[in-house]
N, C-alpha and C positions, 0 to 999 in steps of 0.2 A: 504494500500500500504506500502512504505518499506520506514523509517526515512533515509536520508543518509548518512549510518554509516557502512563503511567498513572495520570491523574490522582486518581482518586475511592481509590484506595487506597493513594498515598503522600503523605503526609501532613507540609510542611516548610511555615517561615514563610520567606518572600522579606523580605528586607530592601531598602531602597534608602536611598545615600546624600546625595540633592542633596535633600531637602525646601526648597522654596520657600515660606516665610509670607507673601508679599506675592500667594499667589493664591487664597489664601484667600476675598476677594470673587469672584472668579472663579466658583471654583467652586461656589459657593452659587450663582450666577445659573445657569451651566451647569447646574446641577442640577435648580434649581427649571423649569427649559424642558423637562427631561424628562417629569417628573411629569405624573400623566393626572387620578390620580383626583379626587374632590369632596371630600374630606376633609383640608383643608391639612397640620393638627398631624400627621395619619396620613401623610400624605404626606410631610412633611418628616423625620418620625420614621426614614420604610423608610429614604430617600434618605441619610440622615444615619449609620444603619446601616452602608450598601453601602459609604460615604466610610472608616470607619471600618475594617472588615477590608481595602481598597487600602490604605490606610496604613499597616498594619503588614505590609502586603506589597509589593507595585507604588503607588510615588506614583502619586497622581492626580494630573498636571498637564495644567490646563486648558486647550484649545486658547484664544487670542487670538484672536476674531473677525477684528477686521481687520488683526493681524498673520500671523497664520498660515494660514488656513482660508478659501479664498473657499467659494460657494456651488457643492456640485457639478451638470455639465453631464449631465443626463440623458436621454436620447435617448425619443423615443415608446416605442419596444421595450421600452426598461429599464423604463420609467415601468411601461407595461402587464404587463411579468414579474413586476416587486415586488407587486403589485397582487393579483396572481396567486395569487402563492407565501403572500400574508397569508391568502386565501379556503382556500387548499389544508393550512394547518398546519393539525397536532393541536390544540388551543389545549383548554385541559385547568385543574384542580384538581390539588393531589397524590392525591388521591380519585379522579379520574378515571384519571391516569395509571396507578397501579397496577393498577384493572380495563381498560385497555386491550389490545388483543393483541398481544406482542413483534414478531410473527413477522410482522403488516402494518405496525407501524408499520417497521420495519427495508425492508421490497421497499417502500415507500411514497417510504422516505430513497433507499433504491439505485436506484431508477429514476429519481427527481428528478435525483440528481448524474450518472449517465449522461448523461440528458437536457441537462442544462446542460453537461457535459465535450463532447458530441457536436456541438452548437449554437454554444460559445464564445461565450455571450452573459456579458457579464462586467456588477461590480456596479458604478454611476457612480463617475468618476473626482473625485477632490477636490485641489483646487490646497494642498498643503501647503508650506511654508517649507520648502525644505531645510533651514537650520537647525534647525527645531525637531525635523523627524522623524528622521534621521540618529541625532543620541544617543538618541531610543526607539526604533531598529532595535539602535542598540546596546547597550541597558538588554535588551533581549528575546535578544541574542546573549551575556550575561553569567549572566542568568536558564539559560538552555538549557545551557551550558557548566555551569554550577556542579550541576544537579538531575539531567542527564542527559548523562554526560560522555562514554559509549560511542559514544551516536547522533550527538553533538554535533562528536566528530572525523568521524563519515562523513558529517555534513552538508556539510565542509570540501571535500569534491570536486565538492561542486554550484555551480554557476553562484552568483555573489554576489545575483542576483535569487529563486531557488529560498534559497539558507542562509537570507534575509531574512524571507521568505514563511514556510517551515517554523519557524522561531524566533517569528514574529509569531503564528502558530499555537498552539505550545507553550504561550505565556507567556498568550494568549486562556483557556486550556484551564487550566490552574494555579490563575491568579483565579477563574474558575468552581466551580472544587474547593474552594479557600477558603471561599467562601461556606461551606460545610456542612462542611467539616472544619477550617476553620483557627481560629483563635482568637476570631472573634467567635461562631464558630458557633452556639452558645445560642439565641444572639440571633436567628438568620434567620428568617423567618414566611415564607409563601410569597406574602404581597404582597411582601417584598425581595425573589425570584425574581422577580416579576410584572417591576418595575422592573428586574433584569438583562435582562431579554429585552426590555421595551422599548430599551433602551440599545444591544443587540444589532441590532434591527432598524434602529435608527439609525446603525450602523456600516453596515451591507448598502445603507442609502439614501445613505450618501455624507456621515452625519453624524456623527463621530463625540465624543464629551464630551471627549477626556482625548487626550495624546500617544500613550498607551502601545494606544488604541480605533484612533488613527487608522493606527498599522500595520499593525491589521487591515484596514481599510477601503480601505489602499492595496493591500494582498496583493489582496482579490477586485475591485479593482479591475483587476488585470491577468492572475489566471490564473481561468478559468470553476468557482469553487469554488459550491456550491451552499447555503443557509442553513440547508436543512432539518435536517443532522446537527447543526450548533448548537445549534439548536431543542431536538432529542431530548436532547442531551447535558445543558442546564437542565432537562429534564422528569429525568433521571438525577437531578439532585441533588433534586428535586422528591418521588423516592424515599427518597430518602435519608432525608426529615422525617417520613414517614410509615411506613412498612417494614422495620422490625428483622430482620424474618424472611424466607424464600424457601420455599413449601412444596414445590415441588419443582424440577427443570430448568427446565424451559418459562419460571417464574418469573425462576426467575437468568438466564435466557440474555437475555430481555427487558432487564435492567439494567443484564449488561452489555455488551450491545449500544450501549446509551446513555451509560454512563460511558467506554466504549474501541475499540467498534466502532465510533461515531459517526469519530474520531481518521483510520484508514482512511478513512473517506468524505470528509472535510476533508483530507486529506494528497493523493490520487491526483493531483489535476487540479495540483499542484504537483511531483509526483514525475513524472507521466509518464510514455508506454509506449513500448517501445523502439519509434526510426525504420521499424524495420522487421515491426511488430508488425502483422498484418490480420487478426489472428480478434477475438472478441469481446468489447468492453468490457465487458461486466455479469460476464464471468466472474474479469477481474482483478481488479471492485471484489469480490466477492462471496469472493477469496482475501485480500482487506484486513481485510474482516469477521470469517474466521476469525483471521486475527491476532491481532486488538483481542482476541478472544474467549479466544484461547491465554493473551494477556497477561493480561486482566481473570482468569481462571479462577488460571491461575500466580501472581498477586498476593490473590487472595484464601485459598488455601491458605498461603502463607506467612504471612499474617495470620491465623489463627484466634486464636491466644490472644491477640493486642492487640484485634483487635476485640471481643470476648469479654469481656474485662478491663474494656479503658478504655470501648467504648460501649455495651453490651450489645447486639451486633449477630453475627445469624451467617448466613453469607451462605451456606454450604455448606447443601445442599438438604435439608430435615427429614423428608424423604421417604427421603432416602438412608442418613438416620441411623437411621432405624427399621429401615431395613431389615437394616442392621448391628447393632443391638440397644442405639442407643445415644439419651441423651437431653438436651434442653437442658439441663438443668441439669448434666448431666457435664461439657458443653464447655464453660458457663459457670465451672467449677471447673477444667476440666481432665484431662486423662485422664492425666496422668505422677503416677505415685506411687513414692518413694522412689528416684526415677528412671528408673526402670522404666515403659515406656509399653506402656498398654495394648491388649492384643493384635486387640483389636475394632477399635480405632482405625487399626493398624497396617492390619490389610487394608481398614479404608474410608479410607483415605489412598490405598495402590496404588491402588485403582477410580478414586479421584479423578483422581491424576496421569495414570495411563492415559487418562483422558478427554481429560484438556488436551494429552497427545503427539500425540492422534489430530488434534485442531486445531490444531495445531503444521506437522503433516505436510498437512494440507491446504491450509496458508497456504500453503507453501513452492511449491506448484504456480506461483503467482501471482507469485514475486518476478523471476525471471527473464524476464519480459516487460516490466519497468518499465524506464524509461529509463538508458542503462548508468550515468548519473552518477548516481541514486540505489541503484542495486544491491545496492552492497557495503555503504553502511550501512544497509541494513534485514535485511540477509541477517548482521549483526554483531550489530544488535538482538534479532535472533532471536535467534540462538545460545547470545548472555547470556542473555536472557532464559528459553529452556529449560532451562538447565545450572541456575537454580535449584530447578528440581522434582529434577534430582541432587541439589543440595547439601541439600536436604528428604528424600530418602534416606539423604545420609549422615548426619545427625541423628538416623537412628534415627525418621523420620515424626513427630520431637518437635517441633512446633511452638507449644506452649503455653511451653516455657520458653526456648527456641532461634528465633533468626531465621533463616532462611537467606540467605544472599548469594553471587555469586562474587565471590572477590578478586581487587584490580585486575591484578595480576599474570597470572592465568590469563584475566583478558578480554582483556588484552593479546595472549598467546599464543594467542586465538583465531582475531584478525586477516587471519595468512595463508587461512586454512582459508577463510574467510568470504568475500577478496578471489579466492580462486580458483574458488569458486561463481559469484560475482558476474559470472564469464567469459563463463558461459554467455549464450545469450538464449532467445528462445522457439523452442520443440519446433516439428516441422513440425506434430504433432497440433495445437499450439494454433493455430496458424497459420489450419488448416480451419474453424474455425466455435467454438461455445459446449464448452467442455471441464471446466466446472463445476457443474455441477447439482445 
């Protein structure tokens, strides 16, 4: 199922505090080994970019060649999968991406991760220093602790291999987001994406630039994670530079699929399904996806008036707004007057949130098949993460002047409710065969 970690919609600067000046050579050399294209100045330009929002978020520190990183051991198989998986990606413009079709590239992603969860064919191992990776397993367990503190206790009941892996995860998926909403954001061109996903792909082959890459690199190196949600997830922010708007569902659902449904598809093959689970994989990935979708939708409703304000971006369907009688420039202003919100708004908010409980309730099918040690915190992340579309109710549907959140207090006291779900495991129905379609 899906860690709850939504990236493309929350929007915080990571700090870190150990910068090292002395790798500064480093990583100019590491950098320049990435770089593909024919145009040095332009290349050094993206490169130096990418350098620059890590550091005001996750240091980049540079792996040591021959202190820390040997060459990884790749077997034929692997060699020929990766090989594979490069012919088989979307490989796109932000131009392209947005006329692509949601709804293949997503069964495109789900079957891929199946495929690889089913196989366990995993990504080449890399010989890393215990020393140097240890503190970036722990720079990504401080990260995950401090941005998402709900999920971050239920990650604590997981095996210290699964906490490591899910936080390596999280903190991959953050940086990503950055790029396009963090502080250098301005500045991204979609050759700096070009170069994230190069960079990406060199994590998957066993190479990774930086300490904070190579915890990814160690994660799929031991649980069967699959690249292609990655992939979609840079194609998300790919959106992001181009697409202010959504004209209708089909639209949004594509996005976010790729900002948070991707999350689910990267998270299962770490999460795991319970021991005694024999019905079918595609149908617990396919309850992760509504997840991601629950969250991405719940997080963009609580965001209308910032997004609105500070990007001029509305992600809620303009199709839906017509049909309510309302129009971009209202939401771009705002629909509360004199405090008072208005009544159009009012019922195209219920339509909305109604939509996101209905993806709420179909996630939920899926959490109890996952392995009992991840249960309780995803079955906790939900919970929170529903209760926001209450606390968007009690507002008054005012989310141009109001935020909604729940307080820690009451996420606390959700805990038991959450841990006694988490009891269960899978139905006998699920048991028999595909039970999500």
């Amino acid at each position: 199922m899906m860690m709850m970690m939504t990236t493309a919609k929350q929007r915080v600067v990571i700090t870190h505090n150990n910068h090292n000046n002395n790798n500064k050579t480093t990583t100019t050399t590491a950098t320049n080994k990435l770089n593909t294209t024919t145009n040095n100045n332009k290349r050094r330009a993206q490169n130096n970019l990418l350098s620059s929002s890590k550091s005001s978020s996750l240091i980049r520190q540079p792996l040591q060649a021959r202190e820390a990183v040997a060459e990884p051991s790749t077997t034929q198989t692997q060699t020929s999968t990766i090989n594979q998986q490069k012919k088989e990606s979307f490989q796109r413009r932000p131009e392209d991406v947005v006329r692509s079709n949601g709804k293949e590239v997503e069964l495109f992603a789900l079957q891929a991760c199946v495929k690889r969860q089913e196989s366990g064919i995993l990504a080449p191992k890399i010989k890393v220093v215990q020393a140097v990776l240890d503190p970036a397993f722990e720079r990504c367990r401080e990260v995950t602790a401090e941005y998402a503190k709900t999920f971050y206790l239920g990650t604590k009941l997981m095996t210290q291999e699964k906490q490591r892996a899910i936080w390596a995860i999280y903190v991959w998926c953050r940086r990503t987001d950055e790029l396009v909403d963090g502080p250098n954001a301005s500045h991204i061109t979609p050759e700096a994406l070009d170069r994230w996903e190069e960079r990406l792909e060199n994590i998957f082959a066993g190479k990774p630039m930086d300490v904070i890459d190579a915890t990814l690199a160690d994660t799929v190196s031991k649980f069967p994670v699959d690249i292609q949600p990655f992939r979609d997830m840079v194609d998300g922010m790919r959106m992001d530079l181009v697409k202010p708007r959504y004209e209708n569902f089909d639209e949004l659902y594509e996005y976010c699929y790729r900002v948070a449904g991707t999350v689910g598809l990267m998270s299962m093959p770490i999460m795991g399904v319970d021991e005694t689970y024999r019905g079918d994989l595609q149908s617990v990935y396919k309850a992760a996806l509504s997840l991601g979708l629950a969250n991405q939708l719940t997080n963009i409703l609580r965001d209308v008036g910032e997004d609105a304000r500070e990007r001029n971006r509305i992600y809620v369907p303009l199709e839906d707004l017509a049909a309510f009688g309302i129009t971009e420039d209202e939401v771009l202003t705002g629909l509360v007057k004199d405090g008072k919100v208005d009544e159009r708004w009012v019922k195209f908010m219920k339509f909305q949130i109604a939509r996101a409980r209905e993806c709420f309730a179909s996630a939920e099918a899926g959490v109890n098949c996952l392995n009992k040690d991840a249960r309780w915190p995803v079955w906790s992340a939900l919970d929170v993460y529903r209760d926001i579309l209450d606390a968007i109710e009690a507002n008054g549907y005012d989310n141009f002047t109001q935020r909604a959140y729940v307080p820690k207090l009451q996420k606390f006291a959700m805990l038991p409710s959450s841990f006694a779900k988490a009891q269960q495991g899978p139905t006998e129905e699920q048991q028999k065969g595909r039970w999500n379609e």
